[in-house]
C-alpha positions as CSV (number, residue, x, y, z in Angstrom):
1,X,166.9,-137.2,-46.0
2,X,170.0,-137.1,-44.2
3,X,173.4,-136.4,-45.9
4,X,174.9,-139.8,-44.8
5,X,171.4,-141.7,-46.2
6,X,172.1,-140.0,-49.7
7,X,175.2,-140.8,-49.7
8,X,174.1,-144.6,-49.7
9,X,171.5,-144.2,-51.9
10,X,174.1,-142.5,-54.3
11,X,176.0,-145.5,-54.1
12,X,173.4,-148.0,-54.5
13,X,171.8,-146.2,-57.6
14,X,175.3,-146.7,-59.3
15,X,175.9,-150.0,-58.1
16,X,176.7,-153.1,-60.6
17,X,176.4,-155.7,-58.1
18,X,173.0,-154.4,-56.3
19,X,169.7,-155.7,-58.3
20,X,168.0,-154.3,-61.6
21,X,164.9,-153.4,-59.0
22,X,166.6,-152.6,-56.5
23,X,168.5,-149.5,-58.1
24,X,165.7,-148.1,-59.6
25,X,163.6,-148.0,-56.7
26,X,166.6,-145.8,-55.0
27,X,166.9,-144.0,-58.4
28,X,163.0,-143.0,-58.2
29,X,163.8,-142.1,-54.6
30,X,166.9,-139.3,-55.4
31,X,165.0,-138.0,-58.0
32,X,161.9,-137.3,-55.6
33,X,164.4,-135.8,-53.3
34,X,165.5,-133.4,-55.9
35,X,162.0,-132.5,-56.8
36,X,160.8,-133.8,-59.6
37,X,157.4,-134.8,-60.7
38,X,156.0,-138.3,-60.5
39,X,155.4,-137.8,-64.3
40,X,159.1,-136.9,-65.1
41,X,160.5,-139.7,-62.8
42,X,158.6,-142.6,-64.6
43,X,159.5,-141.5,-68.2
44,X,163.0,-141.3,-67.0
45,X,162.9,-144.4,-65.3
46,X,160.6,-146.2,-68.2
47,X,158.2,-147.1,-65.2
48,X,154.6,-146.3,-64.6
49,X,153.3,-143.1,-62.4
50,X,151.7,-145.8,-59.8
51,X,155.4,-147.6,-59.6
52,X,156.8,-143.8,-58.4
53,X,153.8,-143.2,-56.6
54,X,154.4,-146.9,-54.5
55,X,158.1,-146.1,-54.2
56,X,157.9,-142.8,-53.0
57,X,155.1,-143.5,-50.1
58,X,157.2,-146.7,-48.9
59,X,160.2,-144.7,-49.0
60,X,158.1,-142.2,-46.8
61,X,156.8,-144.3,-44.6
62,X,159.8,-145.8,-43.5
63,X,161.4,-142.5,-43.1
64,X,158.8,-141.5,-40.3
């Protein structure tokens, strides 16, 4: 992950306008970057391991 796409990421996980969703799939996305555990990230998040999972291998794929 590049400095500048964190930066927007940043923004967007602390946005008020940007969707409910929307934020918490870039949430889930930070905290992958800093390394946590699927586990931790969907307590945190109050989703389920497969919703981290599914947001973690898009996020990938489109990274490639």
């Amino acid at each position: 992950m590049t400095a500048t796409e964190r930066r927007r990421l940043k923004q967007l996980a602390h946005s008020h306008s940007a969707p409910y969703q929307l934020v918490i799939r870039v949430r889930i996305v930070l905290d992958a970057a800093h390394g946590h555990s699927n586990n931790a990230i969907a307590r945190r998040h109050g989703v389920s391991v497969d919703t981290v999972r599914l947001w973690r291998g898009r996020y990938l794929a489109v990274e490639q």
